[in-house]
MIDRENDO-933681 format. One record per residue (C-alpha): residue in three letters; chain; x, y, z. Coordinates in Angstrom, 1 decimal, padded with zeros to 4 digits. Layout:
+-----+----+--------+--------+--------+
!  aa ! ch !   east !  north !     up !
+-----+----+--------+--------+--------+
! ala !  A !      X !      Y !      Z !
...
+-----+----+--------+--------+--------+
***
This chain:
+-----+----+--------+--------+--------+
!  aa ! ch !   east !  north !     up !
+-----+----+--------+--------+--------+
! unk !  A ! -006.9 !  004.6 ! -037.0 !
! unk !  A ! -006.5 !  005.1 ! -033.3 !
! unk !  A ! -003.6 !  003.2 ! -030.9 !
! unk !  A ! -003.9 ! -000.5 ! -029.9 !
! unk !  A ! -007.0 ! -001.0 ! -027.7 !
! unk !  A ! -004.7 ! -001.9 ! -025.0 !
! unk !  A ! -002.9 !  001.3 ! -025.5 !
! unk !  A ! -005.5 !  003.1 ! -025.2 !
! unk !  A ! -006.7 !  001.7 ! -022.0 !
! unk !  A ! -003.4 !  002.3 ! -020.3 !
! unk !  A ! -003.1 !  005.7 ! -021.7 !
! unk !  A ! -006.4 !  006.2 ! -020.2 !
! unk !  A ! -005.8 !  005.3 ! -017.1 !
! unk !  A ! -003.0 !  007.2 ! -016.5 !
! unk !  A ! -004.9 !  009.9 ! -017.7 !
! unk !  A ! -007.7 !  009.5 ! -015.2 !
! unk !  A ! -005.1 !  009.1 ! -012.6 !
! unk !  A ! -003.6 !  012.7 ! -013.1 !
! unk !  A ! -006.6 !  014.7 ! -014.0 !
! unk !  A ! -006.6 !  015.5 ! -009.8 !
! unk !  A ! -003.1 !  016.8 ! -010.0 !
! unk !  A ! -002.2 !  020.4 ! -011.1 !
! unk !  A ! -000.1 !  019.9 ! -015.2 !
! unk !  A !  002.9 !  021.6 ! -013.3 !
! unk !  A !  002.8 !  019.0 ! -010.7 !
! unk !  A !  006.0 !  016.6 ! -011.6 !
! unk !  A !  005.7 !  013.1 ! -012.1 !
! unk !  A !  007.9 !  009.9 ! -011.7 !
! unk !  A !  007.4 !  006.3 ! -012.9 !
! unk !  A !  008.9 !  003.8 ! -010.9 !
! unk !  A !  010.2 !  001.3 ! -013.8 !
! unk !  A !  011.8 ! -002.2 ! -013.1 !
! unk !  A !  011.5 ! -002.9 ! -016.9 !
! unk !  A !  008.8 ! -005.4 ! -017.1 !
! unk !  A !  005.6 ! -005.1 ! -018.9 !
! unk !  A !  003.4 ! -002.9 ! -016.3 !
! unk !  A !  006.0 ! -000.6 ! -015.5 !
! unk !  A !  007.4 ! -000.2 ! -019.0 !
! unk !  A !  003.7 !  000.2 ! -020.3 !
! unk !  A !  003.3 !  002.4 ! -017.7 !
! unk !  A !  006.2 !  004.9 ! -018.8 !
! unk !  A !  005.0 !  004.8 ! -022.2 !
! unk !  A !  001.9 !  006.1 ! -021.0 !
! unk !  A !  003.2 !  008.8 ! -018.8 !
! unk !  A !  005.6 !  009.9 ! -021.7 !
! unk !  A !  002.9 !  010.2 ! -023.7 !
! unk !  A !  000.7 !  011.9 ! -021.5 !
! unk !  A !  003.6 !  014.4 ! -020.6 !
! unk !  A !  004.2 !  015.4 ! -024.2 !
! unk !  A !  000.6 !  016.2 ! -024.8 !
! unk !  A !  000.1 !  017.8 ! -021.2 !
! unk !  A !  003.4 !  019.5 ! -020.5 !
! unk !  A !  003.6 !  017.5 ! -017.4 !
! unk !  A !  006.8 !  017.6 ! -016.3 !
! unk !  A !  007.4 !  013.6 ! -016.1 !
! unk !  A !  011.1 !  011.6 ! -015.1 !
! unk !  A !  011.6 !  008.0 ! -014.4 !
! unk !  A !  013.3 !  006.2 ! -011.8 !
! unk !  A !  014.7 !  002.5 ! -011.6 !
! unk !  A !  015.2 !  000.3 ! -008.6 !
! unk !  A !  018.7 ! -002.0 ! -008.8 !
! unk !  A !  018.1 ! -004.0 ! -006.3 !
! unk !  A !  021.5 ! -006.2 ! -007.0 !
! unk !  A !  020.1 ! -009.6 ! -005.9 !
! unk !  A !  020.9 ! -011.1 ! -009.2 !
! unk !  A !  023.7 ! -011.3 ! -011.9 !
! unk !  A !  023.6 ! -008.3 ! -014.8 !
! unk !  A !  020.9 ! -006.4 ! -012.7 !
! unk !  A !  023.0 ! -003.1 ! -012.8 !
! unk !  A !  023.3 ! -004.0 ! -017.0 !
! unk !  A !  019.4 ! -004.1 ! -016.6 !
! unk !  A !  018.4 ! -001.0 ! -015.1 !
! unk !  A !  021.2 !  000.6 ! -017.1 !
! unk !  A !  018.7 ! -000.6 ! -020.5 !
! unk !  A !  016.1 !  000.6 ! -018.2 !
! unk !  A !  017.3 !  004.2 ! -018.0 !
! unk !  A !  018.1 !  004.4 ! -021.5 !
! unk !  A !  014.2 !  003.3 ! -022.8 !
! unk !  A !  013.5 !  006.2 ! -020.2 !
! unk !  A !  015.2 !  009.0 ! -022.3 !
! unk !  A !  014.1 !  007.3 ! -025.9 !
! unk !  A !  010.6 !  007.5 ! -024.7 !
! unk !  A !  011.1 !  011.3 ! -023.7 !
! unk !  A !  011.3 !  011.2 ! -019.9 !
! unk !  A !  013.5 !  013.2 ! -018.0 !
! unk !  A !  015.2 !  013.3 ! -016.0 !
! unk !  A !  015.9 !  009.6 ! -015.5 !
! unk !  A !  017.3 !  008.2 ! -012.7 !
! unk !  A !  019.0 !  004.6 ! -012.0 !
! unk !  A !  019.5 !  003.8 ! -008.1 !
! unk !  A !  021.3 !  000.9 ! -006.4 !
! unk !  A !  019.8 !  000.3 ! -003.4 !
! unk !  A !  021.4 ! -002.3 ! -000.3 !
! unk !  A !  018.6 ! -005.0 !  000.6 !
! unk !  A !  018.7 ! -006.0 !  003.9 !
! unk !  A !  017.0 ! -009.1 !  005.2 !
! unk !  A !  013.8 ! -008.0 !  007.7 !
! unk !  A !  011.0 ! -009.8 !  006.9 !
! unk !  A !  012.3 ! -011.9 !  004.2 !
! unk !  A !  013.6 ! -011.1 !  000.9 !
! unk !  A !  010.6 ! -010.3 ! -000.9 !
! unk !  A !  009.6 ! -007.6 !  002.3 !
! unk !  A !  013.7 ! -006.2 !  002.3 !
! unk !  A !  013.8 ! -005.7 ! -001.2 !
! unk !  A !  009.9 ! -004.1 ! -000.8 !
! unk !  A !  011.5 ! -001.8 !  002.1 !
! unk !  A !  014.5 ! -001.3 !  000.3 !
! unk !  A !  012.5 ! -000.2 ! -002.9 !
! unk !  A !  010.3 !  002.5 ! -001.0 !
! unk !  A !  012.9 !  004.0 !  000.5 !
! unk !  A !  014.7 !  005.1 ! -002.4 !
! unk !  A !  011.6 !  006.2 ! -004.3 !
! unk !  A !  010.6 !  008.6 ! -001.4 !
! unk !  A !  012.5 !  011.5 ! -001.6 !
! unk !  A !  010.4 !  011.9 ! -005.0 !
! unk !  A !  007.6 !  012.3 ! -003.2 !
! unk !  A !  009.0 !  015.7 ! -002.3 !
! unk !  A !  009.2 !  016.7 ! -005.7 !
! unk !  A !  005.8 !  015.1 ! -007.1 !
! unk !  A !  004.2 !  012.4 ! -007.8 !
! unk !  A !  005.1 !  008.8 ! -007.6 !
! unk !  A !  003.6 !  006.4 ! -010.7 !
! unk !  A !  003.7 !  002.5 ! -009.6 !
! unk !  A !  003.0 ! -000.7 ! -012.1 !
! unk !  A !  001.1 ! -002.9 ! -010.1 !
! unk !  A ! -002.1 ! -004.5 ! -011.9 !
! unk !  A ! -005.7 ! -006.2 ! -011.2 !
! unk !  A ! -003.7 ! -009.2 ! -011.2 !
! unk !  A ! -000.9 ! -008.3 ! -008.3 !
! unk !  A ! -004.5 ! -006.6 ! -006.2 !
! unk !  A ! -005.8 ! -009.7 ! -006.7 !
! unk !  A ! -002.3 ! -011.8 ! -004.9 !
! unk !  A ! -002.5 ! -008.8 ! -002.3 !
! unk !  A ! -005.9 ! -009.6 ! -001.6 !
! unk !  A ! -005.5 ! -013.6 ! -001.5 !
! unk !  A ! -002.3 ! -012.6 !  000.9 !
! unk !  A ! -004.1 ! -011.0 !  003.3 !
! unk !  A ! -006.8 ! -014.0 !  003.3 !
! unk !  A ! -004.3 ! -016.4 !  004.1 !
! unk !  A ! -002.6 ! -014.5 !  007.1 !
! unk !  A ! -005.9 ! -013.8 !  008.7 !
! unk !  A ! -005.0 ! -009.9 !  009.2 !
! unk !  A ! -008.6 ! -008.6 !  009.1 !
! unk !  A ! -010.5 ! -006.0 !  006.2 !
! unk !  A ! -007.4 ! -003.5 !  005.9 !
! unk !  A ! -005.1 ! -005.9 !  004.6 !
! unk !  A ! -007.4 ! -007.6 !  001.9 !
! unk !  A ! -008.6 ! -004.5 !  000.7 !
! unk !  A ! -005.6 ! -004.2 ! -000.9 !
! unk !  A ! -003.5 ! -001.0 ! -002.6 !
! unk !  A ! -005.0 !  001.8 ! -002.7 !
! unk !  A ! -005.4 !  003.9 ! -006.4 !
! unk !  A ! -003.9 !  006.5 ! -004.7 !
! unk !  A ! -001.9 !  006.9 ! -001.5 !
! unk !  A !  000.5 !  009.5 ! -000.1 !
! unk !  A !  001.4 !  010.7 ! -003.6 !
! unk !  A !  002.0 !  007.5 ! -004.7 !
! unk !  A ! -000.5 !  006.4 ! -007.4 !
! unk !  A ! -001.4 !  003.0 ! -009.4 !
! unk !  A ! -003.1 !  003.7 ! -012.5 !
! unk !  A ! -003.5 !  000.1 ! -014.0 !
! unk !  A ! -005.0 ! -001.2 ! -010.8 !
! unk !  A ! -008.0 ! -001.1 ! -012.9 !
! unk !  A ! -006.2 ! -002.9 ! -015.8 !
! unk !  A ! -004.9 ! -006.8 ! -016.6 !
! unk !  A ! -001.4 ! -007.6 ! -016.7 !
! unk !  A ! -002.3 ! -009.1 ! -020.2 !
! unk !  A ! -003.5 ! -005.6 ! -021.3 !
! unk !  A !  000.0 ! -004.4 ! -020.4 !
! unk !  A !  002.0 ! -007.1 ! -022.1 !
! unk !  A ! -000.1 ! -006.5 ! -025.2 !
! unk !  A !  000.0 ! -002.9 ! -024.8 !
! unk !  A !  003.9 ! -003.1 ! -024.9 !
! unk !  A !  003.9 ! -005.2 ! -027.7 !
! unk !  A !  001.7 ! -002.8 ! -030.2 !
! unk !  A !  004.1 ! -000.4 ! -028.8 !
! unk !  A !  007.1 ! -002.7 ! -030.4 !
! unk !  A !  008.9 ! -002.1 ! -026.4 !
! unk !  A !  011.5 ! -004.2 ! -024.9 !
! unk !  A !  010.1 ! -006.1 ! -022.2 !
! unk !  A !  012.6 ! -007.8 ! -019.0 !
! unk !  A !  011.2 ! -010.8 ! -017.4 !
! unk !  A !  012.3 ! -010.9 ! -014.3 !
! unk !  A !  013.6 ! -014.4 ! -013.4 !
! unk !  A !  012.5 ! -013.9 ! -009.6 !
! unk !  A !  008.8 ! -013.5 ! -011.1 !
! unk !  A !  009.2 ! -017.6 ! -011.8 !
! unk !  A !  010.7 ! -018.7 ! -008.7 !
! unk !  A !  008.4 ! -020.7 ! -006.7 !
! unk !  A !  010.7 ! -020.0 ! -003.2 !
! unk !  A !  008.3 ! -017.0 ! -003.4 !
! unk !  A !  004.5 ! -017.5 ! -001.9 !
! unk !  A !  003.4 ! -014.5 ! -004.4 !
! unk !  A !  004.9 ! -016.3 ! -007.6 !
! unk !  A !  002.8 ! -019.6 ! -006.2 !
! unk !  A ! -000.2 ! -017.4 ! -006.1 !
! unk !  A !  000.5 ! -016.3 ! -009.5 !
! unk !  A !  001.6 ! -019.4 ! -011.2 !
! unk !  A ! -000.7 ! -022.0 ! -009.3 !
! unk !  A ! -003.5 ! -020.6 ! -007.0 !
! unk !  A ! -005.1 ! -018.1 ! -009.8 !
! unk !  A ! -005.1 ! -020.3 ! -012.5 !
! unk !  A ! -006.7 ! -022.5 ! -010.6 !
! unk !  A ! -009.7 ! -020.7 ! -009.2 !
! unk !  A ! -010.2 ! -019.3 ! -012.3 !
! unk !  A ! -010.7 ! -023.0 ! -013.6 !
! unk !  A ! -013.0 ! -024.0 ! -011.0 !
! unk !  A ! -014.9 ! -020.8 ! -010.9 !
! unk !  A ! -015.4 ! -020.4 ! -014.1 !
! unk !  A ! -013.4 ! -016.9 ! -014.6 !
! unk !  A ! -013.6 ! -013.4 ! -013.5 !
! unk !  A ! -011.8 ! -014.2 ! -010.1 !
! unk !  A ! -008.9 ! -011.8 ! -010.6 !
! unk !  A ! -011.4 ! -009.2 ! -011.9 !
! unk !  A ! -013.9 ! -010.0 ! -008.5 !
! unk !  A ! -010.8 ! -009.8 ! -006.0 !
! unk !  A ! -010.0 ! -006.5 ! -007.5 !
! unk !  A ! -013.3 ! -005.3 ! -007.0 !
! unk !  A ! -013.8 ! -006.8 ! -003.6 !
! unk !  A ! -010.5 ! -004.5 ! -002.8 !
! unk !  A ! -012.2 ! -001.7 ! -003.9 !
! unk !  A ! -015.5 ! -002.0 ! -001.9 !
! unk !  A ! -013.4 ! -002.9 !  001.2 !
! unk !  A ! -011.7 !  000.5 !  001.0 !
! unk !  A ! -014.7 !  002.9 !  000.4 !
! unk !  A ! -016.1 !  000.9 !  003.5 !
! unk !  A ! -012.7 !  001.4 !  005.4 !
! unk !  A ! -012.8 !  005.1 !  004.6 !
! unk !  A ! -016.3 !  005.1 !  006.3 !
! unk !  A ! -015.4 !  003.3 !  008.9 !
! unk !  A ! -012.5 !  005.5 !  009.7 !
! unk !  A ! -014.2 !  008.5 !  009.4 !
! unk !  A ! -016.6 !  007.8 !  011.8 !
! unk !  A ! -014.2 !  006.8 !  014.0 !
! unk !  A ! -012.3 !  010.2 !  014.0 !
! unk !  A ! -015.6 !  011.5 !  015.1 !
! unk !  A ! -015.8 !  009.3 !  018.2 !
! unk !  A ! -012.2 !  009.5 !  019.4 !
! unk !  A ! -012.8 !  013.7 !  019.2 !
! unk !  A ! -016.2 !  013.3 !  020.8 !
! unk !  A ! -014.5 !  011.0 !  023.6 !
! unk !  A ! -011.0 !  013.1 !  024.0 !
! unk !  A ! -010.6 !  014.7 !  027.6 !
! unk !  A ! -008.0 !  016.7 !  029.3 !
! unk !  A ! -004.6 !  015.5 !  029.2 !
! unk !  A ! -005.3 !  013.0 !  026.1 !
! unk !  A ! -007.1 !  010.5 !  028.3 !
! unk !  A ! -011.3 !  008.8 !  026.8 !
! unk !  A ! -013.8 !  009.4 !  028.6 !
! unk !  A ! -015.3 !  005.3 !  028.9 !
! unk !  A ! -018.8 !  006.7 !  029.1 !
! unk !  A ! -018.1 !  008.2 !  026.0 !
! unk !  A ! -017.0 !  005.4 !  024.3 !
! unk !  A ! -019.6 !  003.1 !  025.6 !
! unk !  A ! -022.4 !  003.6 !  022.9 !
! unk !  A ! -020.5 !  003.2 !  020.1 !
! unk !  A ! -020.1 ! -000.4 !  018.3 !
! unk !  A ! -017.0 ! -002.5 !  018.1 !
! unk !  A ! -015.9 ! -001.6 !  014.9 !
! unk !  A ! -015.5 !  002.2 !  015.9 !
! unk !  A ! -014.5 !  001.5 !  019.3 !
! unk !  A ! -011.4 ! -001.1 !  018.2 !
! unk !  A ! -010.3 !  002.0 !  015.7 !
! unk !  A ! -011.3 !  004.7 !  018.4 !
! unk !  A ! -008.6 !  002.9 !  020.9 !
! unk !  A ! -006.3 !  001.8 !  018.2 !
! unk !  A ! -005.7 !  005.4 !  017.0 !
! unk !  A ! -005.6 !  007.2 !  020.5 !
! unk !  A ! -002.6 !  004.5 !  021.8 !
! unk !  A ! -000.8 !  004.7 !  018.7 !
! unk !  A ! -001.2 !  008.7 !  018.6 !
! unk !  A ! -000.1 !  008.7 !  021.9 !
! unk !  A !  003.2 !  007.0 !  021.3 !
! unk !  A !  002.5 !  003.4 !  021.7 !
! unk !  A !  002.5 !  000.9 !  018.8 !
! unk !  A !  002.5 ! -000.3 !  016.3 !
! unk !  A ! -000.7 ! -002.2 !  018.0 !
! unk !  A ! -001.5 ! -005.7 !  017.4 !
! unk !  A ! -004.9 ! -007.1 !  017.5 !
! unk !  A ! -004.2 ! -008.4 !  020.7 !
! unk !  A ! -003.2 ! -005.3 !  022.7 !
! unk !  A ! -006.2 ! -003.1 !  021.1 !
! unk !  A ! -008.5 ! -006.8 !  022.3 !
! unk !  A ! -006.9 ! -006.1 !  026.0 !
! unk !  A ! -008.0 ! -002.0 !  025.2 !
! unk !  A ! -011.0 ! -003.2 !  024.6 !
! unk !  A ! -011.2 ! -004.9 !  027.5 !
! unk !  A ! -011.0 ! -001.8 !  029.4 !
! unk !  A ! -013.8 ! -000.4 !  028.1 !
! unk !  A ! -016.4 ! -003.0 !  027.8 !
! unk !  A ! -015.4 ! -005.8 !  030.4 !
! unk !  A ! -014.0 ! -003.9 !  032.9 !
! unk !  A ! -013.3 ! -005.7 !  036.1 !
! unk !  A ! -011.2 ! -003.3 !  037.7 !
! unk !  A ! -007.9 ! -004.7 !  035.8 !
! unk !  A ! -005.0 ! -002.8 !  036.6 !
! unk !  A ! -002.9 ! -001.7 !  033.6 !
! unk !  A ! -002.3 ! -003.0 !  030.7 !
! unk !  A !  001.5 ! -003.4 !  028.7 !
! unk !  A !  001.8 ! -001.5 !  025.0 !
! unk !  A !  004.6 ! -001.5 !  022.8 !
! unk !  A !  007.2 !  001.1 !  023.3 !
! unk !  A !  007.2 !  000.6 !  027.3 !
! unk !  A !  003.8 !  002.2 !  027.5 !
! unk !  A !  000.7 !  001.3 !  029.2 !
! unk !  A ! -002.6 !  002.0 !  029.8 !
! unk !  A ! -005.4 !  002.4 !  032.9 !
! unk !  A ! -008.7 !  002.9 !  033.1 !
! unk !  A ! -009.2 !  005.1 !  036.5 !
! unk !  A ! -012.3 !  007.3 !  037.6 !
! unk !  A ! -014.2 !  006.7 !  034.2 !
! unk !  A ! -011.4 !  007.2 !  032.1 !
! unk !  A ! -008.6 !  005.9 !  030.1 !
! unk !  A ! -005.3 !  007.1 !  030.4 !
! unk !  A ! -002.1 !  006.5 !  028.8 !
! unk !  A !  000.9 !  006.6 !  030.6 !
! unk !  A !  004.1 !  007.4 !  029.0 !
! unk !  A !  007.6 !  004.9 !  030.3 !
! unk !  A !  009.4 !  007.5 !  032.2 !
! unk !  A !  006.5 !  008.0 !  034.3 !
! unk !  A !  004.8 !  004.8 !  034.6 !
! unk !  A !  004.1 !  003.7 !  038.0 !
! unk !  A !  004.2 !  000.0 !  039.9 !
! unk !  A !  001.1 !  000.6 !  041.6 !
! unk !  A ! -001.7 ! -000.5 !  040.6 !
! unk !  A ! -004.4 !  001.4 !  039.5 !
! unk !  A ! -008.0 !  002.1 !  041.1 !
+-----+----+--------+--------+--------+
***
């Protein structure tokens, strides 16, 4: 007889996940201790032992609640039963930018970067958590990049069980007889995810009849390959555009549609040293190029600006931006 079903689905998608990455390429699992990352280090172990991956684990103490460091300390230990090594257990500080789920997020990333310089980087997240990234991004209105979600793979981070339930992972832990944490700040309704979770899923899966988190989760996945087009074609304009001294040519620009121009202007400002840009500054970029009225500059973060003069766009740096305005 072969493993669990669920078993072998998360073994296979770990697998699937690695096959682009050289055996001698190392490989890290980000564990917390609940059933997607635990799962998840079973798989890798397992993988490891069969591929001669080298393959470690790493867990997060975050120290926003009572016993954490006792946690991650049980956390480390299932890391060397199941064969990992090395295995490390990290107390991080949280600050408070952005609220406590974003600190802790910040927090988190920053202490599992400096593996990225060694190998790889496995994460936990699920269907179900593209799903609440997806309905997030919805709800705040922040265009196609934000609801399509995490990416499979990203900057040598990779999420293997994106393609994978959360149930799959609980039941793959329990064929697996593996201790399981449930995090209490998974429950706590002070957190908009959790409500998505607990409340909003459930019920659009009532009323539309199931599949939802499965459908978000492939929404996700279209919206990237689209992106990636997008982007691409994109990179082709702003070369095709680019003129001495890293200004547009607006003639250049001018044929193109508004969903390559937007990323055309969003890239060269932000390249340039201005940004991070919000919809609203690329909008007034924009501007520039297709309603042009003879506006002077325009303000961009970091104390730059921009001009359009003699056909083209320039971007002028804070040290050297003048007060007149321009022709």
């Amino acid at each position: 007889m072969g493993p669990h079903p669920a078993v072998a689905a998360v073994r296979l998608a770990v697998r699937r996940a690695l096959a682009g990455h050289p055996a001698a390429t190392p490989a890290f699992v980000a564990c917390s201790g609940g059933a997607d990352s635990v799962a998840l280090a079973a798989a890798l172990a397992f993988d490891s032992a069969r591929s001669g991956r080298p393959a470690g684990l790493v867990c997060i103490d975050h120290g926003l609640q009572p016993g954490s460091a006792e946690q991650a300390g049980r956390v480390g230990a299932l890391g060397y039963e199941l064969g990992l090594d090395p295995v490390q257990v990290l107390r991080v500080d949280v600050g408070s930018a952005g609220g406590p789920e974003a600190a802790a997020r910040t927090a988190r990333y920053a202490a599992l970067r400096p593996f990225l310089d060694q190998g790889l980087v496995l994460l936990g997240h699920t269907a179900d958590d593209q799903a609440e990234t997806v309905l997030l991004g919805l709800g705040r209105g922040s265009g196609p990049r934000s609801i399509a979600g995490m990416r499979p793979e990203q900057d040598g981070y990779l999420r293997p069980l994106l393609v994978l339930r959360r149930s799959q992972t609980e039941a793959a832990c329990q064929a697996l007889g593996l201790p399981v944490w449930h995090d209490p700040h998974n429950r706590d309704p002070r957190f908009r995810r959790n409500r998505l979770r607990q409340e909003v899923l459930p019920l659009l899966e009532d009323v539309l009849a199931g599949g939802v988190t499965e459908a978000l989760a492939r929404t996700a996945g279209q919206l990237q390959a689209d992106l990636d087009t997008l982007d691409q074609l994109a990179e082709l304009a702003l070369a095709a555009a680019a003129v001495p001294a890293g200004g547009l040519s607006v003639e250049a620009l001018g044929g193109h549609p508004d969903g390559i121009l937007s990323r055309v202007l969003k890239a060269w400002a932000e390249r340039g040293g201005a940004g991070p840009l919000t919809a609203s500054h690329v909008l007034q970029l924009w501007r520039l190029v297709r309603d042009w009225r003879g506006q002077g500059p325009i303000d961009l973060p970091g104390g730059y600006r921009a001009r359009r003069a003699s056909g083209t766009l320039g971007l002028i740096a804070p040290a050297t931006a003048p007060e007149s305005p321009s022709c």
